[in-house]
LOBALO-674759 format. One record per residue: x, y, z of N, C-alpha, C in turn; residue in three letters. Coordinates in Angstrom, 3 decimals, padded with zeros to 6 digits, m for minus. Layout:
N
X | Y | Z | X | Y | Z | X | Y | Z | ala;
...
END
This chain:
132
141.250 | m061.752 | 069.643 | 141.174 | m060.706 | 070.647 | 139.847 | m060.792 | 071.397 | unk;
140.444 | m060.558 | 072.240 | 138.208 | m060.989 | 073.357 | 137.578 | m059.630 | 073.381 | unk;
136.530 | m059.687 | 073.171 | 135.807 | m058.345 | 073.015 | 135.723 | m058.045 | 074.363 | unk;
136.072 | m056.007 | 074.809 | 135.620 | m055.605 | 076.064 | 134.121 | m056.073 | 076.548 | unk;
134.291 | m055.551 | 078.022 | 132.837 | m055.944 | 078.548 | 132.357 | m054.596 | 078.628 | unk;
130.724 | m054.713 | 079.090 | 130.023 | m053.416 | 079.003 | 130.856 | m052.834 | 079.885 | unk;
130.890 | m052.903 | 080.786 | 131.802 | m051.961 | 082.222 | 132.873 | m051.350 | 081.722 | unk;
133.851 | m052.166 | 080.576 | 135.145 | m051.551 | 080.244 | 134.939 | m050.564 | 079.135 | unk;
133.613 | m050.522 | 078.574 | 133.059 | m049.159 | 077.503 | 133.001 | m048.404 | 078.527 | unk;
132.001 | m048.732 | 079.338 | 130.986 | m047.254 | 080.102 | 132.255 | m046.509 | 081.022 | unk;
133.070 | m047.189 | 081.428 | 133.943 | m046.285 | 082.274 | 134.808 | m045.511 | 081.358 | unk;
134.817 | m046.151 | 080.183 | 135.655 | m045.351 | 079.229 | 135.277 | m044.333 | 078.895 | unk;
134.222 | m044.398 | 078.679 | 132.992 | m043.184 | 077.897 | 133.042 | m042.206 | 079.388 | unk;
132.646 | m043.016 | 080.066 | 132.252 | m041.886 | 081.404 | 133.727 | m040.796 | 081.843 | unk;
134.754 | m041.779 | 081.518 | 136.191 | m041.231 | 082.157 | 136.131 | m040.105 | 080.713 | unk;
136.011 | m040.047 | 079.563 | 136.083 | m039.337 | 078.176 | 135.480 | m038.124 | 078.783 | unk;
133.940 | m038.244 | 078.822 | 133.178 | m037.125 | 079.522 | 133.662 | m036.067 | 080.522 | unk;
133.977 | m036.656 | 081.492 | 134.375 | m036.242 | 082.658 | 135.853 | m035.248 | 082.646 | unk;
136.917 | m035.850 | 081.381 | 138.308 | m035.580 | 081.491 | 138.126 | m034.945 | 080.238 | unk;
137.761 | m035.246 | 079.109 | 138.326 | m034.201 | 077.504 | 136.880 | m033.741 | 077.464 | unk;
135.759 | m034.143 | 077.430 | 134.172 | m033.842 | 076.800 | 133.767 | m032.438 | 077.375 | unk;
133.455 | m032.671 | 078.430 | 132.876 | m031.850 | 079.314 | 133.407 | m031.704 | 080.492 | unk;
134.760 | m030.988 | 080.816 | 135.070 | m031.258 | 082.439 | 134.857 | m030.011 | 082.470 | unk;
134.795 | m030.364 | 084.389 | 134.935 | m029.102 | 084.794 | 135.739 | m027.962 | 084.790 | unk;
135.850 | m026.730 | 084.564 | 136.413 | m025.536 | 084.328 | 137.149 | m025.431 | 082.838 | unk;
136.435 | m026.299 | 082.183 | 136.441 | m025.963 | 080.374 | 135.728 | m024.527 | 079.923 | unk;
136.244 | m023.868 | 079.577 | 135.690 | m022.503 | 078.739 | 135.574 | m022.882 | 077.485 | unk;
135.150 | m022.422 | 076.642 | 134.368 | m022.343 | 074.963 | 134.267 | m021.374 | 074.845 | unk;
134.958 | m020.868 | 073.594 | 134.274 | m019.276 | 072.463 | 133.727 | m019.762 | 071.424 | unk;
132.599 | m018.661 | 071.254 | 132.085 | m019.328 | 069.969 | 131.987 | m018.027 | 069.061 | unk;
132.808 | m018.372 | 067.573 | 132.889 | m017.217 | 066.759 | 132.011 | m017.582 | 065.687 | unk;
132.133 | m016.926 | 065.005 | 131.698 | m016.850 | 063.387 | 132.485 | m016.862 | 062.070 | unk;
132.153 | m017.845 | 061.417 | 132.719 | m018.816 | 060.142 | 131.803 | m017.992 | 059.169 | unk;
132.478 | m017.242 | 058.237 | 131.640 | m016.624 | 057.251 | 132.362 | m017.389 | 056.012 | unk;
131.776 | m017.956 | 055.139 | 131.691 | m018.616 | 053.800 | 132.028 | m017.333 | 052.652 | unk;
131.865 | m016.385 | 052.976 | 131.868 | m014.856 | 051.922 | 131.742 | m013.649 | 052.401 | unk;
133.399 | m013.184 | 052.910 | 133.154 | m012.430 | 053.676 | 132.163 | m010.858 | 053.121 | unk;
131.809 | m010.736 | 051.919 | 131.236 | m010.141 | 051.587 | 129.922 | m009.827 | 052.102 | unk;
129.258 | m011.720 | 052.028 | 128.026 | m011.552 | 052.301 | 127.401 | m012.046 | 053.235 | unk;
126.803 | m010.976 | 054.511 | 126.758 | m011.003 | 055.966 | 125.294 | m012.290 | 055.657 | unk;
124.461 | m012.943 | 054.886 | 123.588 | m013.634 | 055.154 | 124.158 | m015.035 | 054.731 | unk;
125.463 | m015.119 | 055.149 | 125.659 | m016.846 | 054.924 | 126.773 | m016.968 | 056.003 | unk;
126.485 | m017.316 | 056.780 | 127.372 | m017.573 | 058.206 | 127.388 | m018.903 | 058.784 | unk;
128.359 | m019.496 | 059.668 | 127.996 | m020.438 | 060.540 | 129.101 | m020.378 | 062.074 | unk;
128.708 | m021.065 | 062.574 | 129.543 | m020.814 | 063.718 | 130.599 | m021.916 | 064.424 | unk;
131.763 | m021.759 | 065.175 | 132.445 | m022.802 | 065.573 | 132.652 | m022.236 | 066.956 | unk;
132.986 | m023.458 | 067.855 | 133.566 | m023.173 | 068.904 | 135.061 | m023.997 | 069.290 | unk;
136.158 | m022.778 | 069.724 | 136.842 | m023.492 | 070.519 | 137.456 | m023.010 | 071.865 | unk;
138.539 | m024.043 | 072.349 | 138.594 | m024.108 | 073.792 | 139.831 | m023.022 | 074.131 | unk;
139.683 | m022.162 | 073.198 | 141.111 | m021.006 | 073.266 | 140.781 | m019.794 | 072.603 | unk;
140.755 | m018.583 | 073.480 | 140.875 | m017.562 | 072.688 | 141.256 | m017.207 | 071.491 | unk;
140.887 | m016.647 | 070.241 | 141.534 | m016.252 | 069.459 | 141.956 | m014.586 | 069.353 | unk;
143.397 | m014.348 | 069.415 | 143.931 | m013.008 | 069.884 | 143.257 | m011.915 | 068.487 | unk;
142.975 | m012.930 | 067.529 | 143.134 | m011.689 | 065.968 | 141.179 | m011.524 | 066.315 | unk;
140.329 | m012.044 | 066.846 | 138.705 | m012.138 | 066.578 | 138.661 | m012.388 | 068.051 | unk;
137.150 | m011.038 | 068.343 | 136.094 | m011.107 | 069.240 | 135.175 | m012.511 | 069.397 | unk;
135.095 | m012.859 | 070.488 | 134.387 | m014.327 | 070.072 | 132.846 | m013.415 | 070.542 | unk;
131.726 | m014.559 | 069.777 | 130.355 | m014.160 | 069.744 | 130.220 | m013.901 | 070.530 | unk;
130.284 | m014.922 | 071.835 | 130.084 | m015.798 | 073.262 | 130.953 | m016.552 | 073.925 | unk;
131.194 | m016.948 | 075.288 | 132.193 | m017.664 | 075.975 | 130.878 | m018.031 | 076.885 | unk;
131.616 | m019.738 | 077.334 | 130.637 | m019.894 | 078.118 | 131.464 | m021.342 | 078.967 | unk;
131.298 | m021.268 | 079.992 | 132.004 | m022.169 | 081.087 | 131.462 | m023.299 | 081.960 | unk;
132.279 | m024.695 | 081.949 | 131.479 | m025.604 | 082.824 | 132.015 | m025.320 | 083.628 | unk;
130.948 | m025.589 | 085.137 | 130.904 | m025.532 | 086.139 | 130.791 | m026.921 | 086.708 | unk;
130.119 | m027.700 | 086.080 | 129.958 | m028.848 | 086.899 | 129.281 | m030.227 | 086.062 | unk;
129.942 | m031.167 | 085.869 | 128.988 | m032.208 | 085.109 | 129.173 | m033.454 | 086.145 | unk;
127.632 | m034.125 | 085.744 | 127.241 | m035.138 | 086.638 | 126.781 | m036.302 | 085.389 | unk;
127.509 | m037.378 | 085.277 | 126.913 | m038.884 | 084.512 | 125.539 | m038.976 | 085.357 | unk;
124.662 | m038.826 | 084.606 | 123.055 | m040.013 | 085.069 | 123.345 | m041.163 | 084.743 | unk;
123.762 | m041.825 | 083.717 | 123.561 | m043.017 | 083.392 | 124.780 | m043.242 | 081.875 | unk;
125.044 | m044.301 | 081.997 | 125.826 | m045.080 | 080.700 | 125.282 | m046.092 | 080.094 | unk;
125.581 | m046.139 | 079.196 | 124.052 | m047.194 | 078.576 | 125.162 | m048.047 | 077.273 | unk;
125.983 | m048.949 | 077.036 | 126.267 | m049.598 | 075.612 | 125.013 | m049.807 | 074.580 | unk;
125.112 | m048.968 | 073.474 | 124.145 | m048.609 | 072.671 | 124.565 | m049.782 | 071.654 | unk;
125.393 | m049.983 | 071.315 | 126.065 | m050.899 | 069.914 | 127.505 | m051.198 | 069.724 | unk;
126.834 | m053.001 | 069.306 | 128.240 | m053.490 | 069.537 | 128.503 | m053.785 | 068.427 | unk;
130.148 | m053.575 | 067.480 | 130.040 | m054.369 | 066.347 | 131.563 | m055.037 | 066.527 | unk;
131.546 | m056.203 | 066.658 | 133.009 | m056.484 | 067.532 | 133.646 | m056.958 | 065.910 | unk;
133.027 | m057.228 | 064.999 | 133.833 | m057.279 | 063.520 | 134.631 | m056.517 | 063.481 | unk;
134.041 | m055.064 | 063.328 | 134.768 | m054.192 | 063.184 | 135.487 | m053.377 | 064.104 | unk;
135.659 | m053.970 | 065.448 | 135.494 | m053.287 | 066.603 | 135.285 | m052.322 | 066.749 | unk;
134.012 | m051.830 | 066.733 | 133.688 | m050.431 | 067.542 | 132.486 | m050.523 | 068.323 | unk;
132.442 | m049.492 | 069.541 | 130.890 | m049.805 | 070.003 | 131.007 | m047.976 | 070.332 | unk;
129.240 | m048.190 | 070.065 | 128.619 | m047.040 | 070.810 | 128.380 | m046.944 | 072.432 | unk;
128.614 | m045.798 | 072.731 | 128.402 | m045.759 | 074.598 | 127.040 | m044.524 | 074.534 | unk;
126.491 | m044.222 | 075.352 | 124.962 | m043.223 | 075.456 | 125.771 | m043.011 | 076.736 | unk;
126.055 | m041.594 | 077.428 | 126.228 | m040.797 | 078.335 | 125.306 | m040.186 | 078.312 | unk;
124.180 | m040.142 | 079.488 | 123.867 | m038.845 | 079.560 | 123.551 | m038.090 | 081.173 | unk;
124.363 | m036.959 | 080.581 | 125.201 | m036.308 | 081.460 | 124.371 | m034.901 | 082.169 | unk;
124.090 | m034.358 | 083.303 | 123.912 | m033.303 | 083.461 | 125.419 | m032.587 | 083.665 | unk;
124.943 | m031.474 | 082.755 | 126.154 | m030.226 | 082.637 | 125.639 | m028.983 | 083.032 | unk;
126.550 | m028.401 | 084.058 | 125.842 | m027.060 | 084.662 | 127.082 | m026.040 | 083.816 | unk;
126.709 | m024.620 | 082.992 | 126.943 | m024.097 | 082.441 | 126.471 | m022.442 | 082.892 | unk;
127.905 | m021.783 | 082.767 | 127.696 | m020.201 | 082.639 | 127.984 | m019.486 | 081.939 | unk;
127.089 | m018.313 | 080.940 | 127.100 | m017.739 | 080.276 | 128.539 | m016.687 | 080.386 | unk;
129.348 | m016.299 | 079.756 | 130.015 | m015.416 | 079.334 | 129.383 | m014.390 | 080.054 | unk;
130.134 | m013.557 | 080.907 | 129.364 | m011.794 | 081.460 | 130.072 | m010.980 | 080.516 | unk;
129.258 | m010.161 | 079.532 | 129.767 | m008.929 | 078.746 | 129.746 | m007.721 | 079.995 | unk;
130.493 | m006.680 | 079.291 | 130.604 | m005.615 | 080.062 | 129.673 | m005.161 | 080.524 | unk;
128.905 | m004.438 | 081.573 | 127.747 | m004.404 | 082.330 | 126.714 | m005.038 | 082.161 | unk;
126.765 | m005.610 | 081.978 | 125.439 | m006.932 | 081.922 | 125.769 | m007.681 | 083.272 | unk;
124.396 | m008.097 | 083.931 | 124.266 | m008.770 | 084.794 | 124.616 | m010.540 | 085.099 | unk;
125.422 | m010.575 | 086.031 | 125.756 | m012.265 | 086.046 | 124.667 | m013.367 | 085.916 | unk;
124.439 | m013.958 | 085.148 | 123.335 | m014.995 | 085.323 | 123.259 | m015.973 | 085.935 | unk;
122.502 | m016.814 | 086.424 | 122.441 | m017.761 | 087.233 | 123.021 | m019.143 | 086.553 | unk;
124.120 | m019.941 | 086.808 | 124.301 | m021.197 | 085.603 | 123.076 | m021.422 | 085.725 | unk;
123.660 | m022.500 | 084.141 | 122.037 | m023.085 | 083.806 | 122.753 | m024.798 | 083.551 | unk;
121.319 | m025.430 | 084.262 | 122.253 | m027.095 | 084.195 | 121.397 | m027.684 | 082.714 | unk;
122.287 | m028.355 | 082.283 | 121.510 | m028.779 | 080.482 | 121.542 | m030.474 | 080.996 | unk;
120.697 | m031.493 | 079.897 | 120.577 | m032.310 | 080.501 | 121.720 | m032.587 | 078.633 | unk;
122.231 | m033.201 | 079.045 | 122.951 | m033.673 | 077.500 | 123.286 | m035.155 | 077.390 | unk;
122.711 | m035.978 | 076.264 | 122.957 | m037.452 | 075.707 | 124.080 | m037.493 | 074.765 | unk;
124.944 | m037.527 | 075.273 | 126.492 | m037.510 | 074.505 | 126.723 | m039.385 | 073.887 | unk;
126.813 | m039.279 | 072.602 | 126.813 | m040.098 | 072.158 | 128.659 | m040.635 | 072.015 | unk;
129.377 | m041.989 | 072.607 | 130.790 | m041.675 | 072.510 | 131.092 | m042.921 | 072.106 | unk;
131.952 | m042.487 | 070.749 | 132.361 | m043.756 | 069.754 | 133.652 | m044.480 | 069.995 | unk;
133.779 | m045.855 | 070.004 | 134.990 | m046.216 | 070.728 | 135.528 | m047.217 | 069.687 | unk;
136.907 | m047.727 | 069.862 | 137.347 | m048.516 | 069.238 | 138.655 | m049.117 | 069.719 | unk;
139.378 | m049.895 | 069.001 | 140.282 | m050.367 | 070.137 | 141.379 | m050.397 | 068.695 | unk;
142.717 | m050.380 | 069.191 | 144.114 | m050.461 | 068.115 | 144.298 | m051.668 | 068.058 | unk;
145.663 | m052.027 | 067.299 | 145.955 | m053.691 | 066.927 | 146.510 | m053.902 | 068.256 | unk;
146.459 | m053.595 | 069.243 | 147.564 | m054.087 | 070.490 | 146.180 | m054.254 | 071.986 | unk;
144.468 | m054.106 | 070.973 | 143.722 | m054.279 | 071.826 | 143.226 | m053.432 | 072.635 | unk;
144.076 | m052.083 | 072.843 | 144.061 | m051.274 | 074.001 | 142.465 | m050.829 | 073.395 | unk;
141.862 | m050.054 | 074.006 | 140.418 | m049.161 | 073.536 | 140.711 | m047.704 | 073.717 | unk;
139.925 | m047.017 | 073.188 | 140.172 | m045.388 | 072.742 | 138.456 | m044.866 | 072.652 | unk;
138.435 | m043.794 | 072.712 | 137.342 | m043.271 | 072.305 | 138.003 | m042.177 | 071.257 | unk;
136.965 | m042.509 | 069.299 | 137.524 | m041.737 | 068.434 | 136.788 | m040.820 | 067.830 | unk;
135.426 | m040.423 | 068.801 | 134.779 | m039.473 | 068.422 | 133.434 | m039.437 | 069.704 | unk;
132.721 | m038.648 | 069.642 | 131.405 | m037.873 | 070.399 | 131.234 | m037.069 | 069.955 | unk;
129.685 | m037.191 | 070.203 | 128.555 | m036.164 | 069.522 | 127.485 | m035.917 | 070.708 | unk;
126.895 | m035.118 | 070.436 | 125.578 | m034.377 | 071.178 | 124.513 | m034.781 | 070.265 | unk;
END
């Protein structure tokens, strides 16, 4: 099998970003994961991309706009086929408005999205994970 070229990662990674990662008009809630519901000092938090009807979420918060700076192939391991891609992306983001509270101004984050790729027995490539 011939190993992809850098171009056929970075557009992958970049198209990932752009379409499932971070697109535009993605919303996020972020609730709270309690380990015991007893005991309010052991918590952690999750976010996802859907209301939950039974729980108040903490926070909601919305892209507005993401821009690729740059794609970078970080690591190649064609043994095993997988490579690393480095996105990093400006993401413009708006806070959730609670009830009378004032609208805030988005805020643009600069984010290095790390996006793991790999390819099936038929060659095709995939991306099978990203991280921040």
């Amino acid at each position: 099998m011939n190993s992809p070229t850098d171009e056929q990662l970075k557009k992958l990674a970049e198209m990932y970003i752009l379409n499932t990662y971070a697109p535009p008009g993605l919303t996020a809630y972020i609730y709270e994961e309690q380990d015991d519901l007893d005991d309010d000092t052991t918590c952690r938090t999750y976010t996802t991309e859907w209301p939950k009807p039974d729980e108040e979420a903490l926070s909601s918060w919305q892209i507005l706009d993401t821009n690729i700076d740059s794609v970078t192939v970080e690591e190649r391991d064609e043994e095993a086929r997988e490579w690393t891609v480095l996105v990093e992306a400006l993401v413009t983001v708006c806070d959730s408005k609670e009830e009378g509270e004032e609208e805030e101004d988005p805020e643009v984050q600069s984010r290095n999205i790390s996006v793991y790729v790999t390819s099936d027995s038929n060659g095709e490539l995939y991306v099978f994970d990203a991280e921040e």
